[in-house]
C-alpha positions in Angstrom: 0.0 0.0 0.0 1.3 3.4 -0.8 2.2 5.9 1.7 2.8 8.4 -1.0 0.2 11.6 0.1 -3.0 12.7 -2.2 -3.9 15.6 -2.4 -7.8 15.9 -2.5 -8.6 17.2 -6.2 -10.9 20.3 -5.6 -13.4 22.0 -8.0 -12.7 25.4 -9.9 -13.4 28.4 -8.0 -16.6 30.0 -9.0 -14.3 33.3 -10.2 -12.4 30.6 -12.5 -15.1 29.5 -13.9 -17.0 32.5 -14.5 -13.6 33.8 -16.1 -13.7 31.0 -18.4 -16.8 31.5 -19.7 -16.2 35.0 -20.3 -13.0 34.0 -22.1 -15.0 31.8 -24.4 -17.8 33.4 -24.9 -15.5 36.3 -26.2 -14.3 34.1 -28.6 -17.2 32.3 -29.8 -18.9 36.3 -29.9 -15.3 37.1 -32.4 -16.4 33.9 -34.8 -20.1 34.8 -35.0 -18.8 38.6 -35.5 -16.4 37.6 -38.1 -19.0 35.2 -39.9 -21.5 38.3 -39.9 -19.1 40.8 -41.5 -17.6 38.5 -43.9 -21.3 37.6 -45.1 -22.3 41.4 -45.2 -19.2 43.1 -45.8 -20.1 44.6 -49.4 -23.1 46.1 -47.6 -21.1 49.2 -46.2 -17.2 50.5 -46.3 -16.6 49.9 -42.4 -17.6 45.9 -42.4 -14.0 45.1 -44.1 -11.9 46.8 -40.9 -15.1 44.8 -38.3 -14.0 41.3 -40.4 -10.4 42.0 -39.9 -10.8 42.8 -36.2 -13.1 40.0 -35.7 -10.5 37.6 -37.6 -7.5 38.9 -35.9 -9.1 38.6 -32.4 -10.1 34.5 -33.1 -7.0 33.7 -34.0 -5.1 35.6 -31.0 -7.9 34.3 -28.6 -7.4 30.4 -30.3 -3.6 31.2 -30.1 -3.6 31.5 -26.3 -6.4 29.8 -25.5 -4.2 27.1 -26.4 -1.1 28.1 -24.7 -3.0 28.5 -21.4 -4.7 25.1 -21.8 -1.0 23.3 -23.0 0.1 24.4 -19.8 -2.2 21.9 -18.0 -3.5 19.2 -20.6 -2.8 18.4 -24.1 -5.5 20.7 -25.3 -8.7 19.0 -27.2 -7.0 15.6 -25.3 -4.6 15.2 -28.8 -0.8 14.5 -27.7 0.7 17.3 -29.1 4.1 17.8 -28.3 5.3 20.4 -25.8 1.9 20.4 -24.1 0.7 19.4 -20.5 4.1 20.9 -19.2 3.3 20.9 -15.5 2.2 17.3 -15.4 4.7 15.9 -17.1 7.5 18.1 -15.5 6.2 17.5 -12.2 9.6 15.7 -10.9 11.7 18.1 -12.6 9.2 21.2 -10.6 9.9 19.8 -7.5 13.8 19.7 -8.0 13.8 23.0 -9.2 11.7 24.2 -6.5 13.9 22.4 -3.9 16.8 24.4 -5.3 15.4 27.3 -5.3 14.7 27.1 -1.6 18.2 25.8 -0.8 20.1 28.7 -2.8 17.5 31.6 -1.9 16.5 30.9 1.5 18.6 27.7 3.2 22.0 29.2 2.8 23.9 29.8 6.1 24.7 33.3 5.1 21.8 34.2 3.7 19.9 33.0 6.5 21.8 34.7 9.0 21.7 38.3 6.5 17.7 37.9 6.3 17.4 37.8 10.3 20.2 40.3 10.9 17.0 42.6 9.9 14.4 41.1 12.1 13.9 42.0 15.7 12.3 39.1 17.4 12.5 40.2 20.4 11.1 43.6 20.1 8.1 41.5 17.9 7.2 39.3 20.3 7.3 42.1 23.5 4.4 44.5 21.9 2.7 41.0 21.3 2.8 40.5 24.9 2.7 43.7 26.5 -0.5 44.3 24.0 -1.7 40.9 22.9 -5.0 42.5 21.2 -3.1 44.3 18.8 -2.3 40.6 17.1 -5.4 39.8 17.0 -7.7 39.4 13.9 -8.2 37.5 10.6 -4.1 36.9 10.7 -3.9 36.5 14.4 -6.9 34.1 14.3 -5.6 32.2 11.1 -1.4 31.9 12.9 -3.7 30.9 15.9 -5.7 28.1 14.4 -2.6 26.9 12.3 -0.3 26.9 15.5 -3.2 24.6 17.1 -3.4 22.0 13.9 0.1 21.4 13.6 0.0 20.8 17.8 -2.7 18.5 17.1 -1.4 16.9 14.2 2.2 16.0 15.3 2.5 12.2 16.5 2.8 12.7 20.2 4.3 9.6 21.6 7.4 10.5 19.2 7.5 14.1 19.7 8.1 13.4 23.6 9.9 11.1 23.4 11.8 14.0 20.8 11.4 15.7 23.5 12.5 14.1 26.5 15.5 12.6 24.8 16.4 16.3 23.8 16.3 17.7 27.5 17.9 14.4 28.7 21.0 14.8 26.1 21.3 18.3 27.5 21.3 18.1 30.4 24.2 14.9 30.2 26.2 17.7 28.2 26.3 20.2 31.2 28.1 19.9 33.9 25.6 20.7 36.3 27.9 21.6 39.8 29.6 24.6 38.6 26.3 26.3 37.7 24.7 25.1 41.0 27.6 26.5 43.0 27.6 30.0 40.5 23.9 30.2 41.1 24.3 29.7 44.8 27.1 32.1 45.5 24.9 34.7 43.3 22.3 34.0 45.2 23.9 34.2 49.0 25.5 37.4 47.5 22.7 39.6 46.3 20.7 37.8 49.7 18.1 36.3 47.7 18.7 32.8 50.2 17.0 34.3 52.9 13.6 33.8 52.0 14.5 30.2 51.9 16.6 30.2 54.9 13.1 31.7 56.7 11.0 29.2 54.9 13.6 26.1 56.3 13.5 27.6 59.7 9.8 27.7 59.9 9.5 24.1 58.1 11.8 23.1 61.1 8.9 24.1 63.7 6.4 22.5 61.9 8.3 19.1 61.4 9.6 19.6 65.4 6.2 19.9 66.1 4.6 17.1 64.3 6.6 14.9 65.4 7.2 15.6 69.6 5.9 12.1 70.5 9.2 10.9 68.0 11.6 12.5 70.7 9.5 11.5 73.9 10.0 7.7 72.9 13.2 7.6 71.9 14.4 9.5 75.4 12.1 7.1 77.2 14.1 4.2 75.1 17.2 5.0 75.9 16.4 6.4 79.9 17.3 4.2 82.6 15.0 2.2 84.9 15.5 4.8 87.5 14.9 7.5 85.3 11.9 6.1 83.9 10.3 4.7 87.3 11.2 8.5 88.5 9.5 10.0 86.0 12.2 11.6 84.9 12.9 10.9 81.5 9.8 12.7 80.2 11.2 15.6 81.9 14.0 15.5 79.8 12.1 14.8 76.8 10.2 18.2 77.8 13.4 20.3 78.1 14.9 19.1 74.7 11.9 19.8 72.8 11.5 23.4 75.0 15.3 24.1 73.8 15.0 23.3 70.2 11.5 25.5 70.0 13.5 28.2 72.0 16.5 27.9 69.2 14.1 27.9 66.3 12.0 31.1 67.5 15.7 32.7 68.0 17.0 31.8 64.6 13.6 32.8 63.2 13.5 36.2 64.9 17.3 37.2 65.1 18.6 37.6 61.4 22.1 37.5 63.1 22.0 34.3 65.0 24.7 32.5 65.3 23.3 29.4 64.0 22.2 31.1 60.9 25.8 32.5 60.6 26.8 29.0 60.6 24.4 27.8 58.1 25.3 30.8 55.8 28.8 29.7 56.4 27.7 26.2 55.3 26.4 27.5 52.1 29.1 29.7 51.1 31.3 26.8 51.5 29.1 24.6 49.1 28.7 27.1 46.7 33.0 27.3 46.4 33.1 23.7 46.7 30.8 23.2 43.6 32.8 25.5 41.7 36.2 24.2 42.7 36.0 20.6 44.4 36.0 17.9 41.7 35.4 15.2 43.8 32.0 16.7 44.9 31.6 17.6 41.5 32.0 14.2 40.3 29.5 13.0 43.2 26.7 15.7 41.8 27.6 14.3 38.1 27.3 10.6 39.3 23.5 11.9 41.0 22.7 13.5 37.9 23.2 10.4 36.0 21.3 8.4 37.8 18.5 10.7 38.4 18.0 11.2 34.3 17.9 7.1 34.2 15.3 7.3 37.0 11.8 6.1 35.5 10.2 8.6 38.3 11.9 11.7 36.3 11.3 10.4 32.8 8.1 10.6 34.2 8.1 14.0 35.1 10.0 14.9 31.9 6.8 13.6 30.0 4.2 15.5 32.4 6.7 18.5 32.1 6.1 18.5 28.0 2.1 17.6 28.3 1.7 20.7 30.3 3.8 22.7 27.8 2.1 21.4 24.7 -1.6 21.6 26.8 -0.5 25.6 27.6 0.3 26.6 24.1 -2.7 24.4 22.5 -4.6 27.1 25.0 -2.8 29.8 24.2 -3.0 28.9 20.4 -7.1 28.1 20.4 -7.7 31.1 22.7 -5.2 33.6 23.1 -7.2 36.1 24.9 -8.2 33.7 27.6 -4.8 32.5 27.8 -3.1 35.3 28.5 -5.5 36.4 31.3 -4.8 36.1 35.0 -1.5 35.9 36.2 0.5 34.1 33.8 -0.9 37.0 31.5 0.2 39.8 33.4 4.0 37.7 33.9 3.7 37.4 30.1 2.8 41.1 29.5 5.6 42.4 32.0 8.3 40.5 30.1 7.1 41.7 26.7 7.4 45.4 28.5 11.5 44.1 29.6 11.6 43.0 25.9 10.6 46.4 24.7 12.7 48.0 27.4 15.9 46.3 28.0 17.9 45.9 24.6 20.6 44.2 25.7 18.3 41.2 27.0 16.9 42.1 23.2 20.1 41.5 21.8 21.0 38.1 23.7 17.5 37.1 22.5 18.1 38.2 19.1 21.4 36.6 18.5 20.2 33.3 19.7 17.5 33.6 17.4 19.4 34.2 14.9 22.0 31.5 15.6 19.5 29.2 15.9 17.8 30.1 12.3 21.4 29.3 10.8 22.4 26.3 12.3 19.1 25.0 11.7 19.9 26.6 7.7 23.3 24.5 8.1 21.8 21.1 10.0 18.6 21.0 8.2 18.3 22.4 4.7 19.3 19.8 2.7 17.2 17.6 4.6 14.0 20.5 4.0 15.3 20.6 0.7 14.3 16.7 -0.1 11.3 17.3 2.1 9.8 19.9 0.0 11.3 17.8 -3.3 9.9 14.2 -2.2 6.8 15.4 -1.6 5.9 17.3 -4.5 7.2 14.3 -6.2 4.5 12.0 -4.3 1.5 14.2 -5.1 -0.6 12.6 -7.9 0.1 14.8 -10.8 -3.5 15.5 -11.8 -4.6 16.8 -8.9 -1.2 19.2 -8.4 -2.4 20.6 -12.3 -6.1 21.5 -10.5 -4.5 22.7 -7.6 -2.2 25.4 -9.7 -4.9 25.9 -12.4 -7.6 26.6 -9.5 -4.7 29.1 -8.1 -3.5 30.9 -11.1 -6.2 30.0 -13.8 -8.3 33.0 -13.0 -5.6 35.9 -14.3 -5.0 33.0 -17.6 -8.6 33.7 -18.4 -7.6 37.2 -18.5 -4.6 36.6 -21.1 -6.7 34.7 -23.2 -8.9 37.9 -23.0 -6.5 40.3 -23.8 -5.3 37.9 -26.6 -9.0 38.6 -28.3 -8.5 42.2 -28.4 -5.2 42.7 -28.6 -5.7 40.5 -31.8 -8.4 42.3 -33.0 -6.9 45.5 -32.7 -3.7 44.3 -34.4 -5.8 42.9 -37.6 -7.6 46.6 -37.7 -4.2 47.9 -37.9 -3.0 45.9 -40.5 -6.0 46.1 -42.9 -5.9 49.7 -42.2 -2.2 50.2 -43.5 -3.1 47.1 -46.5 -5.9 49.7 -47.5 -3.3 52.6 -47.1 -1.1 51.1 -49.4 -3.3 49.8 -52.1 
C-alpha cells in the first residue's frame, strides 16, 4: 500500500469559472462577428476593418487559448508535443523548487543576513505587552494553524523527541559549577533568605509534628530509674523546650549564630561546587542516575504535556490565555523586551543562531522534504490545484489575446488599404 500523500482534487473556483466563460464566450462572440461581416461586408465600407478585427481577435484568442490550456492538458485531449508541461514536469518542478529554496532561503549566510534585519524580540514584546493588537483575521488564522500542527504532530514521538532532547542536555552540562555560581549569586545579592526563613519555619512545623518521636526515643534509651522517677519525660520536655526556643531565636534574630553557621555552610558549598572535583564528580554521578530514574522520565513527560496543553490554549484562545496571572507575567516581560535591549540583543542573537544552524543542519534535509513530496502528489490533482490558483488571471490573457488581436488585424488592414 502506498504511503505516498494525495492531495484531494478540488473543483474550480466559482471566479475561474465565470472567467472561463467569459474567455470563451468572447471568442465564440469574435467567430459569429467575423462570420457576420464576412457575409455582409459589401453592404457598407466599415464591415471590411469589423471582419479583420473579428478575424484577428479569433486567432489571438485560439492562439492563447491554447497556450494556457497546454500548460495543463494536451489541449482537445490530442498529444501534441510540448503540451501538458506541469504534469509531465512534475519531478523536474519539484527539484527545481527544492533548489530554489536551498540557494535563496537555506544558505547559512543568507539566513543569517535575512534575520540580521528582524527584531524578534522587540516582535514578540508589543505581542505580549498588548496581545489585542495581534489579533484578527491573521492573528486568528497563525492561531488556528499553531493549534493544527499541535494536534497533528505524532505525540508519543515528539516526547519522546522531546524528553530525549532535554535528557542529552542536560548529560552535556556539567551541572555543579552552575549550582555553585547560582548559589554564590544567590547568598550574594541575599536572595537565600527567604528560603533560609522558609527552612527555619519548616523546622517548627516538622519539630512539632513529630514531639511524641523525641519522647519515645528519650524514654528508650532512659534508665530504669529515670523512667520509674519520671524523669525521662522531663528530659524529653526540656529538649523539645530548647529546640523551640532555638528555632523562634534563629527565626526572629537575622544574626544568630546558627544562621551564621548555616550561611557559612552555604558559602562553603557554593566554592566547593565551583572548585571541588570530587564533589563535582558525586553531583555528576547523581545526575546520571536521576536522568535514568523512570520517576523523572516521568516527570519529563508530564513537564512537555503541560507545555504542549499551555500553548494548544494559548494557540485556540489567546485572549483567555493570556488572562490572569501568567498574562500579566507574560505582559511584563514583553514590557522588559521592549525595554531592556541588551536582553533584546541576547534574544536576538540566539534567534538568529539558531535560524542558521538549523539553515546548516537541516536544509538539505527541508530541501528533499519539500522535493519528495511534491514528487509524491498525484500529478492531476497538483495541475487542478495550480490551475484553481493561477487560472483566474490566464482567463484574462486569453482575454486580452482577443482584443489585442483584434486591434492588431484593424491595424494591419488599415495600413493594407493605405497602401493599395
Amino acid at each position: 500500500m502506498s504511503l505516498t500523500p494525495r492531495l484531494r482534487s478540488d473543483p474550480p473556483p466559482a471566479g475561474l469559472r465565470r472567467m472561463r466563460m467569459v474567455a470563451t464566450g468572447l471568442l465564440l462572440a469574435m467567430a459569429a462577428l467575423f462570420l457576420a461581416a464576412r457575409h455582409f461586408q459589401g453592404l457598407h465600407p466599415a464591415l471590411p476593418f469589423v471582419r479583420a478585427f473579428a478575424e484577428a481577435a479569433m486567432v489571438g484568442g485560439l492562439a492563447d487559448w491554447f497556450a494556457v490550456t497546454a500548460l495543463f492538458r494536451h489541449p482537445l485531449h490530442l498529444p501534441i508535443p510540448h503540451t501538458a508541461i506541469i504534469p509531465r514536469n512534475k519531478d523536474r518542478i519539484a527539484d527545481t523548487l527544492g533548489q530554489f529554496l536551498r540557494a535563496n532561503f537555506l544558505i547559512p549566510r543568507v539566513v543569517a543576513r535575512r534575520m540580521q534585519r528582524l527584531d524578534v524580540a522587540g516582535a514578540a514584546g508589543r505581542w505580549l505587552a498588548a496581545p489585542s493588537h495581534g489579533t484578527g483575521r491573521i492573528g486568528a488564522g497563525a492561531s488556528r494553524l499553531a493549534a493544527n500542527i499541535l494536534e497533528s504532530l505524532d505525540q508519543e514521538r515528539l516526547g519522546g523527541m522531546v524528553k530525549g532532547a532535554i535528557a542529552s542536555r542536560l548529560r552535556a552540562i556539567t551541572v555543579a559549577p552552575l549550582f555553585g555560581q547560582a548559589l554564590a549569586a544567590a547568598i550574594a545579592n541575599g536572595r537565600h533568605l527567604p528560603l533560609l526563613d522558609s527552612m527555619i519555619r519548616g523546622a517548627a512545623r516538622i519539630l512539632e509534628a513529630n514531639e511524641h518521636l523525641i519522647r519515645e526515643m528519650v524514654h528508650a534509651r532512659a534508665g530504669s530509674v529515670m523512667r520509674w522517677t519520671g524523669l525521662d519525660e522531663t528530659l524529653a520536655n526540656k529538649i523539645i523546650e530548647g529546640l523551640k526556643k532555638l528555632i523562634d531565636e534563629m527565626a526572629e534574630n537575622p544574626d544568630h549564630p546558627v544562621r551564621a553557621k548555616i550561611e557559612e555552610g552555604l558559602e562553603s558549598l557554593a566554592d566547593r561546587l565551583q572548585h571541588d572535583p570530587e564533589l563535582q564528580a558525586k553531583v555528576e554521578s547523581f545526575k546520571l542516575e536521576m536522568l535514568e530514574n523512570e520517576g523523572f522520565q516521568r516527570w519529563v513527560e508530564g513537564l512537555w504535556e503541560q507545555s504542549r496543553g499551555a500553548m494548544l490554549r494559548l494557540a485556540r484562545d489567546p485572549e483567555r490565555a493570556l488572562g490572569g496571572r501568567m498574562g500579566e507575567a507574560l505582559r511584563q516581560f514583553g514590557g522588559t523586551l521592549q525595554s531592556d535591549r541588551k536582553l533584546a540583543r541576547t534574544i536576538n542573537r540566539f534567534v538568529r543562531r539558531a535560524a542558521v544552524g538549523a539553515a546548516s543542519d537541516y536544509g538539505d534535509g527541508i530541501v528533499r522534504l519539500v522535493s519528495d513530496t511534491i514528487r509524491g502528489w498525484d500529478a492531476q490533482t497538483v495541475t487542478s490545484r495550480l490551475e484553481n490558483a493561477v487560472g483566474r488571471d490566464l482567463q484574462y490573457i486569453r482575454i486580452n489575446g482577443t482584443v489585442v488581436g483584434g486591434l492588431v488585424g484593424v491595424a494591419i488592414h488599415a495600413v493594407d488599404v493605405m497602401l493599395r
